[in-house]
Backbone as JSON Lines, residues from 0, in Angstrom:
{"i":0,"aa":"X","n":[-56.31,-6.04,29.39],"ca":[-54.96,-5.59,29.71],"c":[-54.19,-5.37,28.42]}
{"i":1,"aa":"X","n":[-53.12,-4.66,28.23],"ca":[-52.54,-3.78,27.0],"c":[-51.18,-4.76,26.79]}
{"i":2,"aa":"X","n":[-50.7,-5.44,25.76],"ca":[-49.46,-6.17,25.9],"c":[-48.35,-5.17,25.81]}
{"i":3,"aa":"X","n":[-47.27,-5.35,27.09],"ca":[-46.36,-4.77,27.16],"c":[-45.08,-5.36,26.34]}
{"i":4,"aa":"X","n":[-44.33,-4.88,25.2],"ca":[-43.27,-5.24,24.82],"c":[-42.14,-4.6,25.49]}
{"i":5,"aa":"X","n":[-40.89,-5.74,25.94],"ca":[-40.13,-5.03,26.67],"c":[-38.76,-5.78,26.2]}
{"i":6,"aa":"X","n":[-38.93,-7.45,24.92],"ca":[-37.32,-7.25,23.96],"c":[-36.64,-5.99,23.75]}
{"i":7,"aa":"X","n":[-35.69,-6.11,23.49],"ca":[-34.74,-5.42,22.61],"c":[-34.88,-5.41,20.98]}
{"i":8,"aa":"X","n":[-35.05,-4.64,20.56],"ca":[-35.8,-4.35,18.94],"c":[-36.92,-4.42,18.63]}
{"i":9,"aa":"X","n":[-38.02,-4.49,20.15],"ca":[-39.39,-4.3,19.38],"c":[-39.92,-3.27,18.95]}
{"i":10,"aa":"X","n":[-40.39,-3.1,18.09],"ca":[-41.11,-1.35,17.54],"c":[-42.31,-1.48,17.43]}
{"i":11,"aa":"X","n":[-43.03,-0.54,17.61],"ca":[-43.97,0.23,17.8],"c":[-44.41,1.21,16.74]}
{"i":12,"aa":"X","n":[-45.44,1.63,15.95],"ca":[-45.9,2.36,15.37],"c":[-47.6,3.44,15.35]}
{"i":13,"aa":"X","n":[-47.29,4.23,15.29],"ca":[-48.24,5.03,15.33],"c":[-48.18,6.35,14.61]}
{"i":14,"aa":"X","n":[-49.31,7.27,14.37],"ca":[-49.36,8.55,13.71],"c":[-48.65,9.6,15.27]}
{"i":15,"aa":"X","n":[-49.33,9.44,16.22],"ca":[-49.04,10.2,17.13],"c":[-48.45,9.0,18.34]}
{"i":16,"aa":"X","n":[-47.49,9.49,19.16],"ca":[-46.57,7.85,20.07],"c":[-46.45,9.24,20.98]}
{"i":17,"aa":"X","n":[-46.71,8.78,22.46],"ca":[-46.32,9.61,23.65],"c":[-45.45,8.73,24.28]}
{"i":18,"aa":"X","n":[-44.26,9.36,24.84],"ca":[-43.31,8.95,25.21],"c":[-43.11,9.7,26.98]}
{"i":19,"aa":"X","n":[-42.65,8.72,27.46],"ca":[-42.31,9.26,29.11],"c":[-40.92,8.72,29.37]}
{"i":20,"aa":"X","n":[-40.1,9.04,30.25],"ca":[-38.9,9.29,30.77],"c":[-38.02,10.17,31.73]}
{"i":21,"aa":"X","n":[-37.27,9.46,32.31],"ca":[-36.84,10.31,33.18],"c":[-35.84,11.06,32.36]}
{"i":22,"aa":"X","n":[-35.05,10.68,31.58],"ca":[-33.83,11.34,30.96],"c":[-34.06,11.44,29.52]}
{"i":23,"aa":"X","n":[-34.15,12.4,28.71],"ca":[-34.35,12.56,27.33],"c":[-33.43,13.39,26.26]}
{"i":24,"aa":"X","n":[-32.82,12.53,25.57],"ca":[-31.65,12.97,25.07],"c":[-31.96,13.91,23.94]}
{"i":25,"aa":"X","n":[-31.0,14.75,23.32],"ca":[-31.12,15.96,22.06],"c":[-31.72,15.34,20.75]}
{"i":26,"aa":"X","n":[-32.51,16.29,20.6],"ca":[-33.0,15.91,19.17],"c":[-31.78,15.86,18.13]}
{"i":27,"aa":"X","n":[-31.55,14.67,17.23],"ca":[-31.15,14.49,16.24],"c":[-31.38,14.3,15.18]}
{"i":28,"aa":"X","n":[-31.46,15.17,13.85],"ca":[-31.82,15.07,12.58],"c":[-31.44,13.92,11.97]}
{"i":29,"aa":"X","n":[-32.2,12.91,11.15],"ca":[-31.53,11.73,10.47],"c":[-32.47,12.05,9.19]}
{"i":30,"aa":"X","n":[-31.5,10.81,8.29],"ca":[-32.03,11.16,6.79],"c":[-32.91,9.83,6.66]}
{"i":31,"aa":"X","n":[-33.94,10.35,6.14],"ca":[-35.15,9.07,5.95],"c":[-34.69,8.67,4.25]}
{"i":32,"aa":"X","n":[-35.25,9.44,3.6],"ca":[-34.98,8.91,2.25],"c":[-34.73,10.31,1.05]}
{"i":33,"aa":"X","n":[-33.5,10.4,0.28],"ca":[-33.66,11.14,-0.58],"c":[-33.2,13.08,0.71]}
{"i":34,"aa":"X","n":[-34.36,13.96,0.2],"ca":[-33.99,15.41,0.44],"c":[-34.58,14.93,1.67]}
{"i":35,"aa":"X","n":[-35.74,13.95,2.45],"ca":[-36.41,13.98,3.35],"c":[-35.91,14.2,4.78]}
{"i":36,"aa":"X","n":[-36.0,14.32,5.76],"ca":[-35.49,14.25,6.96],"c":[-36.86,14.23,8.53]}
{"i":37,"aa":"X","n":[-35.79,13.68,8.54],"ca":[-36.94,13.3,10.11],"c":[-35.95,13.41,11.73]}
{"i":38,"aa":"X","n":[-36.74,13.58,12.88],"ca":[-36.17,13.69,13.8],"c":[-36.1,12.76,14.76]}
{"i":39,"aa":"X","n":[-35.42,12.33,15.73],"ca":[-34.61,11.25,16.6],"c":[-34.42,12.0,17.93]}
{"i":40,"aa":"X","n":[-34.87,10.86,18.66],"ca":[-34.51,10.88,20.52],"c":[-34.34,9.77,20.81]}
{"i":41,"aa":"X","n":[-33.94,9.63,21.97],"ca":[-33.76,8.38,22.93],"c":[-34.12,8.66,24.35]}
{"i":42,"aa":"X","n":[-34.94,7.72,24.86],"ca":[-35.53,8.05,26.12],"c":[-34.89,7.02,26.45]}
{"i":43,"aa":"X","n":[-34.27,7.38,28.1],"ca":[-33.9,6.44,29.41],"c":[-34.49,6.31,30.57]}
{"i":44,"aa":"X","n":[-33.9,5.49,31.49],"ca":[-34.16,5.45,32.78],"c":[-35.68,5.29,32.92]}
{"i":45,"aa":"X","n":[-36.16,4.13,32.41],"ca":[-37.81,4.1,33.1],"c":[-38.77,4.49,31.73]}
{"i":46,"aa":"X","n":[-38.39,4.25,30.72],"ca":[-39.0,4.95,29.35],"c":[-40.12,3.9,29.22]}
{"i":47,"aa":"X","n":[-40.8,4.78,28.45],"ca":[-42.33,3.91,28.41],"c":[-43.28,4.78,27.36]}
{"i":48,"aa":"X","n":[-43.6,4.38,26.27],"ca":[-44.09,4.48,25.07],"c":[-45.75,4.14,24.86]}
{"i":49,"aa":"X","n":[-46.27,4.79,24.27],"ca":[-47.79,4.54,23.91],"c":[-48.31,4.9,22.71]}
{"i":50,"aa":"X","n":[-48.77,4.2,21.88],"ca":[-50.04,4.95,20.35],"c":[-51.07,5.39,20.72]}
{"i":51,"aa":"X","n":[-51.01,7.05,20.87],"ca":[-51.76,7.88,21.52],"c":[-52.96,8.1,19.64]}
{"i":52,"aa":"X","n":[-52.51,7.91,18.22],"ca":[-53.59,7.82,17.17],"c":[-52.6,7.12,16.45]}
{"i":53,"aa":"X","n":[-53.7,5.06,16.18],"ca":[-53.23,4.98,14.89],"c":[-52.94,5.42,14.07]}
{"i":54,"aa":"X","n":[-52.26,4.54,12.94],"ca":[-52.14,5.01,11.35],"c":[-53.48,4.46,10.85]}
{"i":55,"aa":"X","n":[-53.84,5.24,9.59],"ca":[-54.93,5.25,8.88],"c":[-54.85,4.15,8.37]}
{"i":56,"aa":"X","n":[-53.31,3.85,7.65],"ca":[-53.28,2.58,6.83],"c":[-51.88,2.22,7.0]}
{"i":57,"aa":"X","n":[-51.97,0.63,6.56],"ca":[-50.2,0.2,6.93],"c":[-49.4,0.05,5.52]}
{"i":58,"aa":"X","n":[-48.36,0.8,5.27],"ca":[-47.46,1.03,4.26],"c":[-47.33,-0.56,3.56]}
């Protein structure tokens, strides 16, 4: 069986993460570090997350 995390602030990491939801909010640009940028959602109502491909290696 797969451990389900369901606190408040647990994270999750992966190269590729599939995400399900009933309600999925606008992509938002945020600044990672420096010129870099990366993109942002928030899933509701019933959201549920998976590491569809590890990372190769951990930072």
């Amino acid at each position: 069986m797969v451990e389900v995390y369901t606190n408040e602030g647990d994270t999750i990491k992966g190269d590729r993460i599939i995400g399900e939801a009933r309600k999925i909010s606008d992509i938002q640009v945020i600044v990672k570090s420096g010129r870099y940028k990366a993109q942002r959602i928030i899933l509701r109502d019933n959201a549920v997350c998976m590491v569809d491909k590890k990372l190769k290696y951990l930072k």
